[in-house]
C-alpha positions as semicolon CSV with decimal commas, in nm:
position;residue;x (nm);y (nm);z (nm)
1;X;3,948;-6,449;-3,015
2;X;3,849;-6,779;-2,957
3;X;4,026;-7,075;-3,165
4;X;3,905;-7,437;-3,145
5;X;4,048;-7,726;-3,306
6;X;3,943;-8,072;-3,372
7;X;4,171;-8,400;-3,443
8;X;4,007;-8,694;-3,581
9;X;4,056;-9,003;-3,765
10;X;4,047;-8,962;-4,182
11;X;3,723;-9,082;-4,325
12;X;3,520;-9,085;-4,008
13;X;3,293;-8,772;-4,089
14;X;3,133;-8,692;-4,426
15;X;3,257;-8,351;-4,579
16;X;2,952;-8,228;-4,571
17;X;2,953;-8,255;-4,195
18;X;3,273;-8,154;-4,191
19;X;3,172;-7,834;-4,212
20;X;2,929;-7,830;-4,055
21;X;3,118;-7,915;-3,753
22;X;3,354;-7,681;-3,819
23;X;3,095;-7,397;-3,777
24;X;2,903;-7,562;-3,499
25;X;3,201;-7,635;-3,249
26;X;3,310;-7,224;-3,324
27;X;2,952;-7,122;-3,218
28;X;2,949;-7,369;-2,939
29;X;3,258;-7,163;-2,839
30;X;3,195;-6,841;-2,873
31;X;2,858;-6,917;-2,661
32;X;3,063;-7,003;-2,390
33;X;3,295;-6,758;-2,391
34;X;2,928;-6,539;-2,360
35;X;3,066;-6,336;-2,669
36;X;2,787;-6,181;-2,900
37;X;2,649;-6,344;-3,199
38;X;2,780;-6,058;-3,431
39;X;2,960;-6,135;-3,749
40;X;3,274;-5,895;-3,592
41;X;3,317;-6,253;-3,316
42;X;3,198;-6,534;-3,543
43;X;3,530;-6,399;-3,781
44;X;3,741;-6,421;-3,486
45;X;3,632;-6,773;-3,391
46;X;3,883;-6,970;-3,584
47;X;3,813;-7,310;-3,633
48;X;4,030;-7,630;-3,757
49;X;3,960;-7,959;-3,843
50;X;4,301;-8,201;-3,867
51;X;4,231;-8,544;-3,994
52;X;4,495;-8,773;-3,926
53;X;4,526;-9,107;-4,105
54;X;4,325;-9,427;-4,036
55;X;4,452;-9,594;-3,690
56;X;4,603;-9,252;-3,638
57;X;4,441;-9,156;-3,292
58;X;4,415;-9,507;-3,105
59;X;4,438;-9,697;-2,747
60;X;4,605;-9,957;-2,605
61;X;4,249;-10,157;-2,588
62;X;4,140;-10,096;-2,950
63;X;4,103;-9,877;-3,270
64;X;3,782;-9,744;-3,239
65;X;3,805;-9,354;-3,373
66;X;3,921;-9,103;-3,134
67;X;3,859;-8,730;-3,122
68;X;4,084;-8,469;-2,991
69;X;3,956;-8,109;-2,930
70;X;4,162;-7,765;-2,870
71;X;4,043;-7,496;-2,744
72;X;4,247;-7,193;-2,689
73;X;4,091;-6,914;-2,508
74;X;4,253;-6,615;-2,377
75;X;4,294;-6,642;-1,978
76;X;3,980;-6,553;-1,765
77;X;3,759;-6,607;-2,065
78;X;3,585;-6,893;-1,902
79;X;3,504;-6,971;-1,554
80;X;3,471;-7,290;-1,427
81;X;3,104;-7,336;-1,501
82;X;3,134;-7,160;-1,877
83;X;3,463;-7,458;-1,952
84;X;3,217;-7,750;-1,781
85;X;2,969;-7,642;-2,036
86;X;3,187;-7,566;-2,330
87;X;3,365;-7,928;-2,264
88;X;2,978;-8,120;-2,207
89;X;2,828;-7,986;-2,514
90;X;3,171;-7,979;-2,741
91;X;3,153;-8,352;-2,645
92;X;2,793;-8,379;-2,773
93;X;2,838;-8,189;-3,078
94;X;3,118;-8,440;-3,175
95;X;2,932;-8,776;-3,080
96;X;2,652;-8,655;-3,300
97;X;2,812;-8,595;-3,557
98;X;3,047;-8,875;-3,599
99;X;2,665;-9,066;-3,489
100;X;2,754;-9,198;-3,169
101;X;2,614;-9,205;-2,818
102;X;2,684;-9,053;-2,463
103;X;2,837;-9,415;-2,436
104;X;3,114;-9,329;-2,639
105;X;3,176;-8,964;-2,434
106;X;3,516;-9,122;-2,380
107;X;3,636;-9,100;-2,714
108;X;3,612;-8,739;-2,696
109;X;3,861;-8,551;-2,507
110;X;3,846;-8,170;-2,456
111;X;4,137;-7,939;-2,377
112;X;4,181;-7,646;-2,296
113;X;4,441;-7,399;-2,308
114;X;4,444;-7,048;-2,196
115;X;4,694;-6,839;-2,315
116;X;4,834;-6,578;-2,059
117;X;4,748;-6,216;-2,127
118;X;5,034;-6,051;-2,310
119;X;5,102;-6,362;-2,525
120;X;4,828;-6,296;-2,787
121;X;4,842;-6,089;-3,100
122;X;4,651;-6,010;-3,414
123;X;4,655;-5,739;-3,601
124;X;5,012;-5,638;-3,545
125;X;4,933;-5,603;-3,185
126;X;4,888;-5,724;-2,863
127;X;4,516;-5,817;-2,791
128;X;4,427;-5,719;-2,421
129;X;4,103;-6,000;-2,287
130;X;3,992;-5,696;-2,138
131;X;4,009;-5,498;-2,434
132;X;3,795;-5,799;-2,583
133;X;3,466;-5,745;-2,332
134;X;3,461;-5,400;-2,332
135;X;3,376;-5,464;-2,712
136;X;3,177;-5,768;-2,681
137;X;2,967;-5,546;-2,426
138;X;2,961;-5,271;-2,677
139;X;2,790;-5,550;-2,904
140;X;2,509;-5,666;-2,696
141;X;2,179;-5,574;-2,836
């Protein structure tokens, strides 16, 4: 139950991207996490775009557009290789679509936070990350 969140500058994407950003950064995700491409995990891959206003997300230096990405992943869903990978191509999915260059991989920052098991609920209930691949394995083709 994946959730990934992006902060940016207003104005700096087109809607159209927008969107498809949106979807692209939650499949990006889920990839990582090595959850199935079923439409049961693409609904549970939330995925939030914040715009804040111009000048909003700056430096010291200057006030070239900055992006800001959340991920929140239940604990143990990604090894060290899986978040390496998640945070590399997260970074290149953003750069190309705001149409800038691995020159600019600075502007992108990746975060993530894993939330302890017991501390996540849907449904009413708590959800187990265990409970999570045992289904995801049921999935696999």
């Amino acid at each position: 139950m994946p959730m990934i969140q992006l902060t940016l500058p207003a104005g700096v994407l087109a809607a159209e991207t927008h969107r498809t950003l949106q979807k692209t950064l939650a499949a990006t995700l889920l990839k990582w996490e090595g959850a199935p491409d079923t439409a049961f995990f693409r609904a549970l891959a939330w995925s939030r775009v914040d715009e804040v206003p111009e000048g909003g997300l700056i430096t010291a230096e200057d006030e070239l557009p900055r992006f800001r990405v959340d991920v929140t992943v239940p604990q143990g869903a990604l090894s060290d290789r899986r978040k390496e990978g998640l945070i590399k191509e997260v970074t290149a999915d953003v750069l190309a679509a705001a149409g800038l260059t691995e020159a600019d991989a600075l502007r992108v920052w990746v975060l993530i936070h894993e939330q302890p098991e017991g501390t996540w609920g849907a449904g009413g209930q708590v959800v187990r990350f265990a409970e999570l691949a045992a289904l995801a394995k049921g999935q696999r083709a």
